[in-house]
C-alpha positions as CSV (number, residue, x, y, z in Angstrom):
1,X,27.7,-79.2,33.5
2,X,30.7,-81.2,33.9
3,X,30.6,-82.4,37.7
4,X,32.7,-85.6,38.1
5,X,32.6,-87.6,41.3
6,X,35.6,-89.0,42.5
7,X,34.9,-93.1,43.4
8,X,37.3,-95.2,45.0
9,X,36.9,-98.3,42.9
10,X,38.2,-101.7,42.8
11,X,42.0,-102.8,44.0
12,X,42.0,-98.5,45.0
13,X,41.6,-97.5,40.9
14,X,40.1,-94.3,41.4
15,X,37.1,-93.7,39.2
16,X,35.9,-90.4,37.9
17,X,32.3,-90.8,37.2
18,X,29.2,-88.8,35.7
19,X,25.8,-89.9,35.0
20,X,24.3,-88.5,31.9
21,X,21.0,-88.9,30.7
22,X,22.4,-90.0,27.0
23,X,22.6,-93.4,24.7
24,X,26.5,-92.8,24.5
25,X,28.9,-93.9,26.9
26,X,32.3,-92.9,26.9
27,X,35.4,-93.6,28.7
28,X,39.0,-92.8,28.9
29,X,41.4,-95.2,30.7
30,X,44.4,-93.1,31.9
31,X,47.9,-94.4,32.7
32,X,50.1,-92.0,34.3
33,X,53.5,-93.0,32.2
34,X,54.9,-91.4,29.3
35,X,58.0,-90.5,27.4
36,X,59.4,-88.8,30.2
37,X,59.9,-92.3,31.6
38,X,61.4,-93.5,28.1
39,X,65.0,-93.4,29.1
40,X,64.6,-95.7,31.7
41,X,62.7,-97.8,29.9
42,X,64.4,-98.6,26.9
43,X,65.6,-95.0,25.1
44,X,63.9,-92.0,23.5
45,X,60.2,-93.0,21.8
46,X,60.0,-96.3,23.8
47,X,56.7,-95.4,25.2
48,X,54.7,-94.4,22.2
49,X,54.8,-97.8,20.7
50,X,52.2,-98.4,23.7
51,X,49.4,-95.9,21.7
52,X,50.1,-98.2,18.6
53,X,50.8,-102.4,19.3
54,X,48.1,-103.2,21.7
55,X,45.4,-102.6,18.7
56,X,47.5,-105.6,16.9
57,X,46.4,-108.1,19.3
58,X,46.0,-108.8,23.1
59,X,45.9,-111.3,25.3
60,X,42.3,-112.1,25.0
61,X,41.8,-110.2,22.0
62,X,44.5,-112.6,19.8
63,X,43.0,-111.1,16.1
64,X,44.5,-107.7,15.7
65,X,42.3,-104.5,14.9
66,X,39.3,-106.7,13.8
67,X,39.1,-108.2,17.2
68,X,40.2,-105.2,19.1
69,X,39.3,-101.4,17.6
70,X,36.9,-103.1,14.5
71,X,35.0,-104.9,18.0
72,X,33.6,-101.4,18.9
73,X,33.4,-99.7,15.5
74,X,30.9,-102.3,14.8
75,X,28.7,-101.0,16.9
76,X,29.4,-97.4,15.5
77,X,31.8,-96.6,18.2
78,X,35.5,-95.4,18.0
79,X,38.4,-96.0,19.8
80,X,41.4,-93.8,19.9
81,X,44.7,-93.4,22.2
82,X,47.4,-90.9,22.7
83,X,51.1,-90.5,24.5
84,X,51.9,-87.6,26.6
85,X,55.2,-87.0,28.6
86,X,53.5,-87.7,31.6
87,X,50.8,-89.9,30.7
88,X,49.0,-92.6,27.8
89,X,45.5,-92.9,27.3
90,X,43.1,-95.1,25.7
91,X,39.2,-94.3,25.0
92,X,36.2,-95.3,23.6
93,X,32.9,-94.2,22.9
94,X,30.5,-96.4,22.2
95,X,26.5,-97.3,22.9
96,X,25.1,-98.1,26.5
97,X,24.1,-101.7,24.9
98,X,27.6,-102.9,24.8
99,X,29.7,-100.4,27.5
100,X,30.5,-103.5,29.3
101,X,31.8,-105.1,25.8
102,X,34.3,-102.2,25.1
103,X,35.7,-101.7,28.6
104,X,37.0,-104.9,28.7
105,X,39.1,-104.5,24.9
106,X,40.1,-101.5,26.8
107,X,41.4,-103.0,29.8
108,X,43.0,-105.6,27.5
109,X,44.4,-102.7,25.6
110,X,46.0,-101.3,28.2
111,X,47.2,-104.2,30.2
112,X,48.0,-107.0,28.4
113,X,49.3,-106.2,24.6
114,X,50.7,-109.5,23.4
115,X,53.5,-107.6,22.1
116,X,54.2,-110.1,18.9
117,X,57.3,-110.0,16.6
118,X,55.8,-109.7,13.6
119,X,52.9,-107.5,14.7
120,X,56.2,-105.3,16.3
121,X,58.3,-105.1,13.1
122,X,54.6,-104.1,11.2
123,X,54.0,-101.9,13.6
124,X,57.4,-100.3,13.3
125,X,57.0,-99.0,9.6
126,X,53.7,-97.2,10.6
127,X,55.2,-95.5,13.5
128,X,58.4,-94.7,11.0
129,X,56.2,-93.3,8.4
130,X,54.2,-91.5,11.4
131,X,57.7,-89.8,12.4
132,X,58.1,-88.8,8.8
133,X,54.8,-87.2,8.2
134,X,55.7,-85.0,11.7
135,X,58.9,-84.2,10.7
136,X,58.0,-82.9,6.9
137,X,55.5,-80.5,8.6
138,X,57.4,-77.2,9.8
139,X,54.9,-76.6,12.5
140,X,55.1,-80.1,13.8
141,X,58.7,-80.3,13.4
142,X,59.3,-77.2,15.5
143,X,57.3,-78.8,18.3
144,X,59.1,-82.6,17.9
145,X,62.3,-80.1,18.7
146,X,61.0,-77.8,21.3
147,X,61.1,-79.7,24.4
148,X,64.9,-80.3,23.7
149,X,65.5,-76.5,23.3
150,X,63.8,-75.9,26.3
151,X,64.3,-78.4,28.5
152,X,67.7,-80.1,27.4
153,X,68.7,-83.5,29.4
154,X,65.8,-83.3,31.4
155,X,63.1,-86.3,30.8
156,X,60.7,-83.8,29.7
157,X,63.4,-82.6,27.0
158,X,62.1,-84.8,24.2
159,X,59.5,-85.6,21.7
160,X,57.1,-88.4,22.4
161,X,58.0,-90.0,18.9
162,X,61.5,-90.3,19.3
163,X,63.9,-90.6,16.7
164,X,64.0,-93.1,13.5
165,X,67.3,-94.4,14.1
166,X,65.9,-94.9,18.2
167,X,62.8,-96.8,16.6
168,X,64.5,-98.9,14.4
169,X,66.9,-99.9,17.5
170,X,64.0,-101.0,19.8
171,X,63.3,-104.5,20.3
172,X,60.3,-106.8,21.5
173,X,62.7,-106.7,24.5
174,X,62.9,-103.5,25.4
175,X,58.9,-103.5,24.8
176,X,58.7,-105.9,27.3
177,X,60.3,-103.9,29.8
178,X,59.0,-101.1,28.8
179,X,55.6,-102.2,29.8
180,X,56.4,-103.6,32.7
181,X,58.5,-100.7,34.0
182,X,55.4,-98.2,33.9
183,X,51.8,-100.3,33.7
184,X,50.4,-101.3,36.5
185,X,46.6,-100.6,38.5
186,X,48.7,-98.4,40.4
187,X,49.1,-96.1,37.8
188,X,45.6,-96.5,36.3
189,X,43.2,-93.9,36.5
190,X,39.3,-94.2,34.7
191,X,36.9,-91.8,33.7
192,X,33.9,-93.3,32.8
193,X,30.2,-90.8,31.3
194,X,27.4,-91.7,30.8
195,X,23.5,-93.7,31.9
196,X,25.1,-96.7,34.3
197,X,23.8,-97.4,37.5
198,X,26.8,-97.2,40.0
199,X,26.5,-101.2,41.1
200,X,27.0,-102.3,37.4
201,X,30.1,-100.0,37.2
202,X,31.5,-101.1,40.1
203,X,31.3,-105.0,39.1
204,X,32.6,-104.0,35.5
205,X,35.3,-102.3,36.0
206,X,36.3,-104.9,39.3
207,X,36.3,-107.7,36.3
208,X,38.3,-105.8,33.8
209,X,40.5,-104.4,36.4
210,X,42.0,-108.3,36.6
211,X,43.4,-107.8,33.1
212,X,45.9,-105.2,34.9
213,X,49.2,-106.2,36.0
214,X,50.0,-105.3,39.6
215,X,53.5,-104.5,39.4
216,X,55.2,-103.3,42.4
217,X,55.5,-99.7,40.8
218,X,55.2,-96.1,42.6
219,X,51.2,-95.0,42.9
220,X,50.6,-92.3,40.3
221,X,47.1,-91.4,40.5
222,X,47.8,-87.6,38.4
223,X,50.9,-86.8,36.4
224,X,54.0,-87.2,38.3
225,X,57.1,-84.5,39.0
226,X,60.5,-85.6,37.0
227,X,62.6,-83.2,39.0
228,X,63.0,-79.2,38.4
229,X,63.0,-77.8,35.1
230,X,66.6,-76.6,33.6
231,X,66.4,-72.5,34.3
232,X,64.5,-70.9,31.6
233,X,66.5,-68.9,29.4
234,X,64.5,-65.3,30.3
235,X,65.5,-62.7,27.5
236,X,66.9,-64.7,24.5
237,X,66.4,-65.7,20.9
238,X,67.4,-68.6,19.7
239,X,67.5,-69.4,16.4
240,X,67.4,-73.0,14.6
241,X,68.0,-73.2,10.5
242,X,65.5,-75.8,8.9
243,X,64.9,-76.8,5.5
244,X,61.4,-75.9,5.4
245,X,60.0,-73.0,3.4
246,X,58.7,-71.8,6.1
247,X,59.4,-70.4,9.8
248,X,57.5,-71.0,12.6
249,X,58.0,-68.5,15.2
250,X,57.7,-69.1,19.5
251,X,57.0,-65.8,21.8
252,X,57.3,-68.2,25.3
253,X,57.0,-67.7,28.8
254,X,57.0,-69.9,31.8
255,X,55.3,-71.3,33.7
256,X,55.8,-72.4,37.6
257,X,55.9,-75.7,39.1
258,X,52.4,-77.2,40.2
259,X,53.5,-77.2,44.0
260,X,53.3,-73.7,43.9
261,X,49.3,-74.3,42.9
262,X,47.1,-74.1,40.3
263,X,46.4,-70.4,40.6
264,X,49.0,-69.4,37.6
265,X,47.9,-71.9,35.6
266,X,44.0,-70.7,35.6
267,X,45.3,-66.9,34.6
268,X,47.0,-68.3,32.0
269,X,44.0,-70.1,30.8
270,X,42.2,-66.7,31.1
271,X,44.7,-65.0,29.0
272,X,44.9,-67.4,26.3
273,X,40.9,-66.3,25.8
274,X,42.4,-62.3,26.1
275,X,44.7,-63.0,23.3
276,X,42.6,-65.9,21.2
277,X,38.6,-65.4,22.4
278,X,36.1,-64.7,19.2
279,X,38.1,-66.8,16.6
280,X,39.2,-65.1,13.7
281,X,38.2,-62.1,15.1
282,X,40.3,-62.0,17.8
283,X,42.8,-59.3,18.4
284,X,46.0,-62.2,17.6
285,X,44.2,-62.8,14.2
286,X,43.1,-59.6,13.6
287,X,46.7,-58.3,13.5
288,X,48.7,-61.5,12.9
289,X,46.6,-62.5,10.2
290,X,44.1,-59.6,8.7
291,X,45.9,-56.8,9.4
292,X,49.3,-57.7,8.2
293,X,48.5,-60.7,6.7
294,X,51.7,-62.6,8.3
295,X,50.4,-66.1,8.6
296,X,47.2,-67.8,8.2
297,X,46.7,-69.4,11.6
298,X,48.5,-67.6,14.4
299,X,47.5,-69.3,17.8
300,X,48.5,-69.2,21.8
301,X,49.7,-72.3,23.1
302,X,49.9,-73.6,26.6
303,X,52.1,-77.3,27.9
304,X,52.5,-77.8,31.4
305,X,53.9,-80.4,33.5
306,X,53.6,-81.0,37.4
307,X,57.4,-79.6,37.2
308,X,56.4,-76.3,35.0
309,X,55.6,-75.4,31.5
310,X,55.6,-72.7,29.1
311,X,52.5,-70.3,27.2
312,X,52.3,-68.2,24.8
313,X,52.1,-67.1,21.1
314,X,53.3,-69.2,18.2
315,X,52.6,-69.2,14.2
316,X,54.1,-70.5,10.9
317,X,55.2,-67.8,8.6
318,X,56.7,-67.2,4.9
319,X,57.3,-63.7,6.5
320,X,60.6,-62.4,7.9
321,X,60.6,-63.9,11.8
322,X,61.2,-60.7,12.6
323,X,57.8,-59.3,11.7
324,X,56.0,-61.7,13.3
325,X,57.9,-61.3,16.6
326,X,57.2,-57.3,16.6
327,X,53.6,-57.9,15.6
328,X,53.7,-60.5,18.7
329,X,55.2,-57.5,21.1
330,X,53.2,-55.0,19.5
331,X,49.9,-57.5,20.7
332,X,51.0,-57.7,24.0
333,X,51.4,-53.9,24.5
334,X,48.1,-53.3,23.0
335,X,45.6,-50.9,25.5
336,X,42.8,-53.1,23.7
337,X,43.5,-56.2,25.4
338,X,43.4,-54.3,29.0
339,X,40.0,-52.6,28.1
340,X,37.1,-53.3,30.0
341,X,34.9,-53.7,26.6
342,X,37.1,-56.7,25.4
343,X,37.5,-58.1,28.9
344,X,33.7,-58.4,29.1
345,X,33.8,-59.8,26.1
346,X,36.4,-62.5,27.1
347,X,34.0,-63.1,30.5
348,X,31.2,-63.7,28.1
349,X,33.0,-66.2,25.5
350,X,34.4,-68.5,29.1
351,X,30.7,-68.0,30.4
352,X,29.3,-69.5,27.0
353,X,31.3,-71.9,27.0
354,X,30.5,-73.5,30.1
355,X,26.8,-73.2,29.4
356,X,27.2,-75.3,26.1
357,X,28.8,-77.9,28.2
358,X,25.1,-79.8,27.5
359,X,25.7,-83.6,27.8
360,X,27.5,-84.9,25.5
361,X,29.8,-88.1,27.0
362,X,33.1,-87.8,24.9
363,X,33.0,-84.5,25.5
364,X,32.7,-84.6,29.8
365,X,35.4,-87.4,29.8
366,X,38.0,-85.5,27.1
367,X,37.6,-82.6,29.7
368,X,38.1,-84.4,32.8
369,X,40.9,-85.9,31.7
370,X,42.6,-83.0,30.6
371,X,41.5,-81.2,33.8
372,X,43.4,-83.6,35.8
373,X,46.5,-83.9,33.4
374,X,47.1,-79.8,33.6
375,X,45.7,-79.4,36.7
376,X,46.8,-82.5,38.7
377,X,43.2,-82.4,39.9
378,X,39.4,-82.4,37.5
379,X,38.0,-79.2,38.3
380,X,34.4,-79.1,38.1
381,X,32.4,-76.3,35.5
382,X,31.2,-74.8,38.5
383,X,34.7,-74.1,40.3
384,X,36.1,-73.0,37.1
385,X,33.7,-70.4,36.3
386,X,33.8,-68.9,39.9
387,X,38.0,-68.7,39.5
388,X,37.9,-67.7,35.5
389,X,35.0,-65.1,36.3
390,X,36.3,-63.2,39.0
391,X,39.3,-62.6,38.0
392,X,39.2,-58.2,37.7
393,X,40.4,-56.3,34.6
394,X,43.7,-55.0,37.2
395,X,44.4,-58.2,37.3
396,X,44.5,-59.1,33.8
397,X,46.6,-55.9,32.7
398,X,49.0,-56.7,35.7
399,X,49.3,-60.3,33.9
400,X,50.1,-58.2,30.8
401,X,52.6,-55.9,31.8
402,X,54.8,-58.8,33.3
403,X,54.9,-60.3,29.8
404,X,58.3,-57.9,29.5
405,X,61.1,-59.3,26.9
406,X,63.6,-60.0,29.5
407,X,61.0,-62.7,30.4
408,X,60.5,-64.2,27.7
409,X,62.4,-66.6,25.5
410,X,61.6,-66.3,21.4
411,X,62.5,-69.6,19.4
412,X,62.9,-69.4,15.8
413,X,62.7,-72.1,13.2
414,X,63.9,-70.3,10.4
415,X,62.8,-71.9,6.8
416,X,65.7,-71.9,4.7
417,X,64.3,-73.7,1.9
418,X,62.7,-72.7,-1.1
419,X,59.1,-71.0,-1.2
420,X,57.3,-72.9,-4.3
């Protein structure tokens, strides 16, 4: 069962660590800066190239992705990284044998990218032709655009990606600065899984902890607030022509700041089961998708922030929009999704799930992570099956009936191009 203790480790990096009786160890080096921190950093996308240079070389990792993600591959580990708006991260998995080994190209990683000009202007195409490949995609293009419609001239109202005239205009520069605008230990936090004694942990991470600057930066220890959202535009449509075939269609509805606790965003969690538990035979893709046949893969989506966030339904279409919406208000109406049978089911999949939560390394630090990114804090398996379970069935059909449409806002990416 995921249990994470919270360890104070060294120069104050806090440490989320669990013991597991497996060969694998896997970490996840957080750094609580993302692209909502682009615009003072250097302009829209800024912060992404942070996911993508450091594997071309570092300070004492000089070779590029042979000395740096090939170093743990070899071993028949992996290495990945990401960029929120709030947040980067970098993780490994890798054997017990050579944990040590792969913490410090982490670190490294993280800390001290050497930020080249030609490893920058090679990096710059793949990041260009990753922008590309987003943007051809009508699903991914709709959520590259979203956070603008939402959220406009806020610095949570953009993409992580950015633009491909704003990445062509950045500059080893602005990288610079970039870096030294958000990283930091300050801003570092480590989750660490698996079979290490505590003492070898501690002097590990104390070594590789060096190869962090220590700027002179706010702490962030958890995502960090950007300033209240712009007001949510309750009881509209708004409609955006694309050249796509086809649409992709948003039934959204927010959700509060974090300061107002994590009690809204746990019954949203619980409704995304009512709407999504049993797979394809939930009731979203039995009526989205075998009963009307409407789209192939309609889902319920959730993105919060420490300043608020939005849930709810979302699917690409060649259907009318229209449909899709009525289908979406027709599912939200529906008695079967307040009835105690499918409620116990929906107990039974969140119960399951929990009890699968077997030891598996990647899998405890993924969850941690994420628990303290949409939470602000990492919520143990224990505490979140006491909340998720005893929430009553009143409860969830009071949830329900306030999904009214003068709360919601639907967003439509209508495909305008041609259906081959």
């Amino acid at each position: 069962m995921i249990d994470f203790e919270l360890i104070t480790g060294p120069n104050g990096v806090p440490i989320y660590f669990q013991r597991l009786p497996v060969n694998t160890v896997s970490m996840n080096w957080l750094v609580f800066v993302g692209s909502a921190d682009d615009d003072q950093a250097g302009g829209h996308g800024v912060y992404h190239w942070f996911e993508h240079i450091p594997s071309r070389g570092t300070h004492k990792f000089p070779g590029g992705y042979r000395d740096t993600e090939a170093r743990l591959v070899r071993h028949g580990g992996d290495s990945d990284a990401e960029t929120g708006s709030t947040h980067t991260s970098f993780s490994a998995n890798v054997p017990k044998r050579v944990w040590a080994d792969a913490l410090e190209v982490l670190a490294d990683m993280v800390g001290q990218p050497l930020l080249r000009i030609d490893d920058i202007e090679a990096e710059r195409e793949v990041i260009l032709q990753e922008i590309g490949e987003w943007h051809s995609d009508p699903y991914h293009h709709s959520l590259c655009r979203l956070p603008g419609l939402l959220w406009p001239g806020h610095p949570l109202g953009h993409d992580q990606l950015g633009t491909a005239k704003q990445l062509r205009a950045i500059d080893a520069n602005q990288l610079r600065h970039a870096h030294a605008s958000g990283y930091s230990r300050n801003r570092s936090v480590l989750f660490l899984a698996g079979d290490i004694e505590r003492q070898q942990l501690l002097e590990v991470v104390g070594g590789c902890m060096e190869q962090m600057p220590d700027h002179p930066l706010s702490e962030r220890r958890c995502p960090a607030n950007y300033g209240p959202l712009p007001t949510w535009q309750a009881g509209q449509t708004t409609t955006i022509h694309t050249s796509h075939a086809d649409s992709v269609v948003y039934l959204l509805f927010p959700i509060g700041p974090l300061c107002e606790g994590i009690t809204a965003r746990l019954q949203w969690d619980f409704l995304e089961h009512v709407f999504s538990a049993g797979d394809l035979g939930s009731p979203l893709n039995r009526l989205v998708r075998e009963d009307e046949r409407l789209a192939y893969s309609p889902d319920f989506i959730s993105t919060t922030y420490p300043d608020g966030g939005y849930a709810g339904l979302v699917t690409q279409t060649s259907a009318e929009p229209e449909r899709v919406l009525d289908a979406f208000w027709r599912l939200i109406g529906s008695p079967e999704l307040r009835s105690q049978q499918w409620l116990d089911y929906v107990r039974d999949t969140i119960r399951g799930s929990i009890e699968m939560h077997d030891p598996h390394a990647c899998e405890y630090t993924d969850e941690g992570s994420a628990s303290l990114i949409h939470y602000g804090q990492c919520i143990t398996d224990a505490d979140f099956a006491t909340t998720m379970l005893g929430y009553r069935d009143r409860d969830v059909s009071l949830w329900l009936d306030a999904l009214q449409p003068s709360a919601a806002h639907a967003i439509i990416f209508r495909g305008c191009g041609e259906q081959e």
